[in-house]
N, C-alpha and C positions, 0 to 999 in steps of 0.2 A: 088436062083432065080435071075433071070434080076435085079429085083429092090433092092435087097441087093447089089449085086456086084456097082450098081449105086452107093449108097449112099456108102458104105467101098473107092469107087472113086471119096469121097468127089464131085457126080454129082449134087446137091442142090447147091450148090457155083458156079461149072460150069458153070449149065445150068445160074443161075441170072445174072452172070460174061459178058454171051453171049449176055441175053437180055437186059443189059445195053448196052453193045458195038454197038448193032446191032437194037438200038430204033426204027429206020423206016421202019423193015423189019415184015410183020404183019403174018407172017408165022413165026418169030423165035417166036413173042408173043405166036401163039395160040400153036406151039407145044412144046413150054417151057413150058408154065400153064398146058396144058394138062399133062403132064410127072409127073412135080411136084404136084399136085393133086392125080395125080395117086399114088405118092408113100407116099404120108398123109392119102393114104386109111389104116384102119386094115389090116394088113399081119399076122394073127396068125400062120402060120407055119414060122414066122423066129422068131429070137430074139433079131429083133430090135423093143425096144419098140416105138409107136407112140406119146409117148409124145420127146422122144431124138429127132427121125424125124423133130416133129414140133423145137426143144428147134435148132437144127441144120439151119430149113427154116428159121428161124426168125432171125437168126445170119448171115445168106447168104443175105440177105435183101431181102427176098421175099415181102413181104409186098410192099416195097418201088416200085418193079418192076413190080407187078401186077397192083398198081395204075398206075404204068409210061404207061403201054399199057392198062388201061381204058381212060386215058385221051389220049393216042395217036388216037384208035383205037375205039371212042363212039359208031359207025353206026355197030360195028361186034357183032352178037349174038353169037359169038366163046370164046370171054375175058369178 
């Protein structure tokens, strides 16, 4: 699937790498969070298990990036 190839494409790292570089763009926010959310959902037809997923987002600095575009970005019901 799309979202395997994503993540074997180290896209978690990527995608955070992007939303750091590109803070004031409120479109790389929402369709960053959206992607990566997308791929912390259950995917039982692969064999990537969702806790690697997360153990992966948390070491990309997900965290850190999603706060950076709630404080950028208060007034969007999007982040």
């Amino acid at each position: 699937s799309l979202e395997v190839e994503l993540i074997k494409l180290d896209g978690i790292r990527k995608i955070c790498r992007v939303m750091n570089d590109v803070p004031e763009s409120l479109e790389v926010a929402r369709h960053g969070i959206a992607i990566m959310f997308d791929l912390l959902r259950e995917m039982p037809e692969t064999l990537i298990s969702v806790s690697e997923i997360r153990r992966i987002a948390v070491g990309a600095g997900m965290h850190q990036v999603v706060r950076n575009a709630m404080d950028a970005f208060p007034s969007s019901n999007e982040i």
